[in-house]
N, CA, C and O atoms as a GROMACS GRO file, in nm:
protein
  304
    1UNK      N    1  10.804  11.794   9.384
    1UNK     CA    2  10.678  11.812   9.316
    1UNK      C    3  10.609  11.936   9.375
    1UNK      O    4  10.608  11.946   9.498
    2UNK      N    5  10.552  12.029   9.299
    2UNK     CA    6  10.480  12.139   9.360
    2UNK      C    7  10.363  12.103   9.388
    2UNK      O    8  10.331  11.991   9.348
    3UNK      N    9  10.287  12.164   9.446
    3UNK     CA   10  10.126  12.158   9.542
    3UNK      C   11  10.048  12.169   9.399
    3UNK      O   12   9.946  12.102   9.383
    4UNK      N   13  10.109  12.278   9.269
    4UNK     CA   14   9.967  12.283   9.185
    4UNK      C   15   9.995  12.114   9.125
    4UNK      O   16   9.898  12.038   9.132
    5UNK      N   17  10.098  12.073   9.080
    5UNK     CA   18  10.119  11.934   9.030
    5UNK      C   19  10.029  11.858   9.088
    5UNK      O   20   9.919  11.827   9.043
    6UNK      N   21  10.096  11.814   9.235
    6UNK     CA   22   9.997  11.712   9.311
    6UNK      C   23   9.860  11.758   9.316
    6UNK      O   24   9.790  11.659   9.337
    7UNK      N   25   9.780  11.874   9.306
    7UNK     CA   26   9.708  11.934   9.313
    7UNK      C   27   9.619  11.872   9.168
    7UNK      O   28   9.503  11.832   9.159
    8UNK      N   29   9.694  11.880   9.095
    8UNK     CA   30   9.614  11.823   8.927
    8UNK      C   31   9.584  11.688   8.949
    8UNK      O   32   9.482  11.641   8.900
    9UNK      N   33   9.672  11.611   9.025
    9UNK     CA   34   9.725  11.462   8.926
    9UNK      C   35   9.575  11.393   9.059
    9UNK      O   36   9.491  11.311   9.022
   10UNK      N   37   9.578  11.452   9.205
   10UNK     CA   38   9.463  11.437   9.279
   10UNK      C   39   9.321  11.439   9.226
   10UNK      O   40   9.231  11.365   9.266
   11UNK      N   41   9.309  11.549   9.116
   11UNK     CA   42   9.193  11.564   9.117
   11UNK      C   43   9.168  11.518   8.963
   11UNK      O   44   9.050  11.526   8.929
   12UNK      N   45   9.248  11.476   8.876
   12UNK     CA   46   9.233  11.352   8.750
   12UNK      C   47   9.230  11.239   8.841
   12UNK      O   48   9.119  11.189   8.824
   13UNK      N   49   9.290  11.175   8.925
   13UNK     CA   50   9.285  11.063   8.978
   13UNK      C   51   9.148  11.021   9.029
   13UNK      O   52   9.095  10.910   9.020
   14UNK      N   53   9.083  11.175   9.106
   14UNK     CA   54   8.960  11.113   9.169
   14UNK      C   55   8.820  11.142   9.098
   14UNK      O   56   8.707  11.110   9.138
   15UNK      N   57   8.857  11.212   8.984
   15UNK     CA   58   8.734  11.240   8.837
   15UNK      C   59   8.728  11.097   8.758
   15UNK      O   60   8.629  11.045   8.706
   16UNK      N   61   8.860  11.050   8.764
   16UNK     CA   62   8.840  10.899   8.718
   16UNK      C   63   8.811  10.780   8.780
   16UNK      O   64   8.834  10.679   8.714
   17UNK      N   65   8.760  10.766   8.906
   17UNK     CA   66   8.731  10.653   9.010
   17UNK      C   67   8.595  10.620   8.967
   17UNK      O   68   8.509  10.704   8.942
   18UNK      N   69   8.579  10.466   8.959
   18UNK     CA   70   8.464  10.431   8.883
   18UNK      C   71   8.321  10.462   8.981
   18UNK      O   72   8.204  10.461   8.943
   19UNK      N   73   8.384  10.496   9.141
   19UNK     CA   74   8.262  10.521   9.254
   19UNK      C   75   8.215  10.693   9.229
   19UNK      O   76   8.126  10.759   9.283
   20UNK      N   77   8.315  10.730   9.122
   20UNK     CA   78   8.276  10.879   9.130
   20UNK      C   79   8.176  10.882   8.988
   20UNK      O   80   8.084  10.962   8.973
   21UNK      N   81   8.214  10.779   8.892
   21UNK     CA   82   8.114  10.821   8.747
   21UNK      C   83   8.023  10.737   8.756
   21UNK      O   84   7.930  10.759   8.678
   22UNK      N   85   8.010  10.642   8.824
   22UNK     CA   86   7.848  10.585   8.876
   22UNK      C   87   7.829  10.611   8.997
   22UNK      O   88   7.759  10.522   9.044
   23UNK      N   89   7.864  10.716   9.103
   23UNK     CA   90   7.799  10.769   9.200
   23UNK      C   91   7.772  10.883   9.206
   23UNK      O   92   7.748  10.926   9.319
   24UNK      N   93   7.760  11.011   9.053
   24UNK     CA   94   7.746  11.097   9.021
   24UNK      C   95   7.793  11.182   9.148
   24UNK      O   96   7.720  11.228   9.236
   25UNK      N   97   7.898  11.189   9.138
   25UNK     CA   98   8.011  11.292   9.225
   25UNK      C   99   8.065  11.343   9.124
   25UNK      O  100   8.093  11.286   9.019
   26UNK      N  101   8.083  11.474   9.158
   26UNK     CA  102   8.195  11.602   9.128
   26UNK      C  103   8.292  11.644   9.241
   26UNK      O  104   8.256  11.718   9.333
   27UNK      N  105   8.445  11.583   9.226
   27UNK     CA  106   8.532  11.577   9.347
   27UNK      C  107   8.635  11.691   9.305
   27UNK      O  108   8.712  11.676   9.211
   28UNK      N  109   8.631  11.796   9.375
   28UNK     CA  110   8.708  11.904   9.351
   28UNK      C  111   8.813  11.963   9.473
   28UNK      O  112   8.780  12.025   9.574
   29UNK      N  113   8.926  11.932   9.437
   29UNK     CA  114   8.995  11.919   9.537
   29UNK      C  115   9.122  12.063   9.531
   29UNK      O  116   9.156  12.104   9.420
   30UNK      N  117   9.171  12.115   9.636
   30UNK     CA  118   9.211  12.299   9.627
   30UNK      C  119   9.352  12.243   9.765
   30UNK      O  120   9.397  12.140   9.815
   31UNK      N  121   9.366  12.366   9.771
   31UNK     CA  122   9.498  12.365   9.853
   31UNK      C  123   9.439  12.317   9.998
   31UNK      O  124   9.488  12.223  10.060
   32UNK      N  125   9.322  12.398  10.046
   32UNK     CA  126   9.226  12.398  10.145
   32UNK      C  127   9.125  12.320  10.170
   32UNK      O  128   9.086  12.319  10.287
   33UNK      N  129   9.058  12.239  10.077
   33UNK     CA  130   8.944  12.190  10.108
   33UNK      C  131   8.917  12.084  10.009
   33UNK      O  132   8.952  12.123   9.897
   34UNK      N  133   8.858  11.945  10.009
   34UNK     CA  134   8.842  11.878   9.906
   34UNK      C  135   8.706  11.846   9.946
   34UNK      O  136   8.667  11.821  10.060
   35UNK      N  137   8.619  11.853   9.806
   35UNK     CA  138   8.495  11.858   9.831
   35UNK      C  139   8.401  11.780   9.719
   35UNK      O  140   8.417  11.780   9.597
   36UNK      N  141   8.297  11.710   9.795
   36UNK     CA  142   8.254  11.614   9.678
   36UNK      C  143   8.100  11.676   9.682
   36UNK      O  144   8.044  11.703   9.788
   37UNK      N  145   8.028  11.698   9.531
   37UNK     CA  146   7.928  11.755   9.551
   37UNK      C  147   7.849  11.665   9.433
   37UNK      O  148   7.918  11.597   9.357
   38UNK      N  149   7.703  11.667   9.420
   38UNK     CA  150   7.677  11.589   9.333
   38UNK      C  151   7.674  11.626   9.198
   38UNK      O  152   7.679  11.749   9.206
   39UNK      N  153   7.669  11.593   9.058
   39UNK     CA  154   7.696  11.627   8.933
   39UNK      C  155   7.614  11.720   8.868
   39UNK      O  156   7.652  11.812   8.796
   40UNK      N  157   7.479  11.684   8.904
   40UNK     CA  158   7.375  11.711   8.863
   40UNK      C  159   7.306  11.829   8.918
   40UNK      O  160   7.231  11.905   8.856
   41UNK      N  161   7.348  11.835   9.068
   41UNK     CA  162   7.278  11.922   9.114
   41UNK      C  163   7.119  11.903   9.220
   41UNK      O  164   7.075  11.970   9.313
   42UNK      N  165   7.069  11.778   9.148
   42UNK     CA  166   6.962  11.715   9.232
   42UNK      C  167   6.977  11.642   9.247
   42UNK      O  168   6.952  11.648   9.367
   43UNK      N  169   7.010  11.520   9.227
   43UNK     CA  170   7.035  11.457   9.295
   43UNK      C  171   7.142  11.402   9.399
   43UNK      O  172   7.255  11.436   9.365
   44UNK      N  173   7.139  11.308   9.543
   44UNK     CA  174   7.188  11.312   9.610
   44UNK      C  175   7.321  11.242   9.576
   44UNK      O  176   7.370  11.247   9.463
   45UNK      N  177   7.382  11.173   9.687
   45UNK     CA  178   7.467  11.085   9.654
   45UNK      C  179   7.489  10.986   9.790
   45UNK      O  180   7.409  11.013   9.880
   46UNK      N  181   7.587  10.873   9.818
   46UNK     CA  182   7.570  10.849   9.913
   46UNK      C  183   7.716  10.818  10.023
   46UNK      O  184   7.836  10.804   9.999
   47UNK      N  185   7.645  10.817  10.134
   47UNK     CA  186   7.748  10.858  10.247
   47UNK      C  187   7.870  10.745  10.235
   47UNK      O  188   7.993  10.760  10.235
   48UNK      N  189   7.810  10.657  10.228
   48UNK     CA  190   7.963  10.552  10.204
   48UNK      C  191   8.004  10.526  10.116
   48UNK      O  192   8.071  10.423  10.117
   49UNK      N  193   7.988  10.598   9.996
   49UNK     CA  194   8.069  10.650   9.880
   49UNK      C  195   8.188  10.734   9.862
   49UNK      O  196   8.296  10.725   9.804
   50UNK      N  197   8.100  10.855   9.966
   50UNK     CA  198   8.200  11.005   9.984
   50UNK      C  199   8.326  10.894  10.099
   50UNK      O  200   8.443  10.875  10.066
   51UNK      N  201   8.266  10.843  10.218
   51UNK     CA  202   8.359  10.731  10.310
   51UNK      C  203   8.457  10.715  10.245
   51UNK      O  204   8.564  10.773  10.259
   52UNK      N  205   8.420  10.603  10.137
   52UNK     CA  206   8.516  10.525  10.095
   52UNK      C  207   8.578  10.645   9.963
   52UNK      O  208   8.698  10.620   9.952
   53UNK      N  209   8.541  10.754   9.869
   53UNK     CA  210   8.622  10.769   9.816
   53UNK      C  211   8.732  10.873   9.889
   53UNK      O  212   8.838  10.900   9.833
   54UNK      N  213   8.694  10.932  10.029
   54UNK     CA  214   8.797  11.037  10.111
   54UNK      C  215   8.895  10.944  10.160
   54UNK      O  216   9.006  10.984  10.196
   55UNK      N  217   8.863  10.824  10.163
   55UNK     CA  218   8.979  10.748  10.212
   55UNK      C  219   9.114  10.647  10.116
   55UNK      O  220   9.209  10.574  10.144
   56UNK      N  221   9.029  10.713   9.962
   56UNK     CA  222   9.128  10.676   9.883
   56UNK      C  223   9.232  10.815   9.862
   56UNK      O  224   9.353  10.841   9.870
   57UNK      N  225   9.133  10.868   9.837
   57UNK     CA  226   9.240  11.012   9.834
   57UNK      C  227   9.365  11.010   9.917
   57UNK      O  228   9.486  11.016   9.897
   58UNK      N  229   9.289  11.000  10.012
   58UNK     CA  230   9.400  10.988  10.115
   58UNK      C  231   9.558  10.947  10.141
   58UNK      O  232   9.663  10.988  10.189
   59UNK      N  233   9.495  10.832  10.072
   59UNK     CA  234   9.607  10.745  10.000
   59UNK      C  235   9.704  10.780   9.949
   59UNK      O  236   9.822  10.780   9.984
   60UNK      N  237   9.622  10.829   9.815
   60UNK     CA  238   9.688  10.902   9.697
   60UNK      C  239   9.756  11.007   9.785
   60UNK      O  240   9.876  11.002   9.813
   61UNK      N  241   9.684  11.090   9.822
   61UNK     CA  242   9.773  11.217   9.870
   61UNK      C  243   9.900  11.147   9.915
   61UNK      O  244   9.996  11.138   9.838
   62UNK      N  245   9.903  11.075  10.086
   62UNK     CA  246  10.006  11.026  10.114
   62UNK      C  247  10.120  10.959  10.023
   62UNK      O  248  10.240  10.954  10.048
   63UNK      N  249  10.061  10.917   9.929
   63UNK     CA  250  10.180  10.874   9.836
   63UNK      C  251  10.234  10.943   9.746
   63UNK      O  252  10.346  10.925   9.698
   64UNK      N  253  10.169  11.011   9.723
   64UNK     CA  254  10.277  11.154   9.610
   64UNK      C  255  10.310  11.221   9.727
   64UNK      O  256  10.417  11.276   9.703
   65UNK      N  257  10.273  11.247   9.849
   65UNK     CA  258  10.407  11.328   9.895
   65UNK      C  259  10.554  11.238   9.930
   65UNK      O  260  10.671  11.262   9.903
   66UNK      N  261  10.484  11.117  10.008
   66UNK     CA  262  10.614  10.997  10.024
   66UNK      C  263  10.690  10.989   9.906
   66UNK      O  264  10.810  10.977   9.932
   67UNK      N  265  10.663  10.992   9.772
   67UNK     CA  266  10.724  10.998   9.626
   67UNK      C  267  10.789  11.141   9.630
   67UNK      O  268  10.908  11.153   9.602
   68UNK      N  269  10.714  11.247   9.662
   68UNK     CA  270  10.792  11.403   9.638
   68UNK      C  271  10.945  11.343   9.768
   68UNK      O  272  11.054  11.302   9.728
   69UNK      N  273  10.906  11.358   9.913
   69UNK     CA  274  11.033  11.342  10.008
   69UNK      C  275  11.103  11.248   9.932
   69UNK      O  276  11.213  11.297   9.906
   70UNK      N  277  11.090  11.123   9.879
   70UNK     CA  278  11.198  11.031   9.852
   70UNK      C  279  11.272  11.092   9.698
   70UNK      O  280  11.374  11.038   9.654
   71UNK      N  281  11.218  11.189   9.641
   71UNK     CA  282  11.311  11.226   9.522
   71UNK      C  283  11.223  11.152   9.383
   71UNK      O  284  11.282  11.167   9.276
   72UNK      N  285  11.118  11.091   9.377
   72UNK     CA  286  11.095  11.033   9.257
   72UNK      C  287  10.996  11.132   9.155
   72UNK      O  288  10.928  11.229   9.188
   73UNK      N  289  11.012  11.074   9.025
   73UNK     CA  290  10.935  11.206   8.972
   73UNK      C  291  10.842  11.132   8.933
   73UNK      O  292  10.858  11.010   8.932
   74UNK      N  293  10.703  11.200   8.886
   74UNK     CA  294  10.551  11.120   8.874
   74UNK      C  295  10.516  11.111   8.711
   74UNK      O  296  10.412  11.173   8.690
   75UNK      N  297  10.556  11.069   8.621
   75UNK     CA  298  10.528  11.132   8.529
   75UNK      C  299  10.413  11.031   8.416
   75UNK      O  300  10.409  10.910   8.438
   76UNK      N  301  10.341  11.078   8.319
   76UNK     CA  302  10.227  11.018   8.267
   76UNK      C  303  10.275  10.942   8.128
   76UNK      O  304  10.194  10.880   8.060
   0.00000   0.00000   0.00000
């Protein structure tokens, strides 16, 4: 799997988390940096939101690469 692939399927995965469309997050995630900012612009958001959604990512990440090393393909 290439980096822009996992790179997409990361950042549909975490535009669709129900803590991101009722916790008005915008999660934009790059080769370098994944970053959660709020939607709107004014208003805030909250800390154990961003917590708990960096630690799903996480996840995710770890498992599409464990899926890329073992040979499987990801497909929709």
């Amino acid at each position: 799997m290439k980096d822009e692939q996992r790179l997409k399927i990361l950042n549909e995965f975490a535009n669709d988390l129900s803590v991101v469309k009722g916790g008005n997050i915008k999660v934009t995630i790059t080769d370098h940096q994944t970053s959660f900012t709020p939607k709107d612009g004014i208003m805030g958001m909250k800390y154990e939101d961003g917590e708990f959604l960096f630690n799903i990512l996480m996840g995710a990440s770890h498992l599409l690469f464990y899926l890329a090393r073992k040979g499987y393909m990801v497909k929709k």
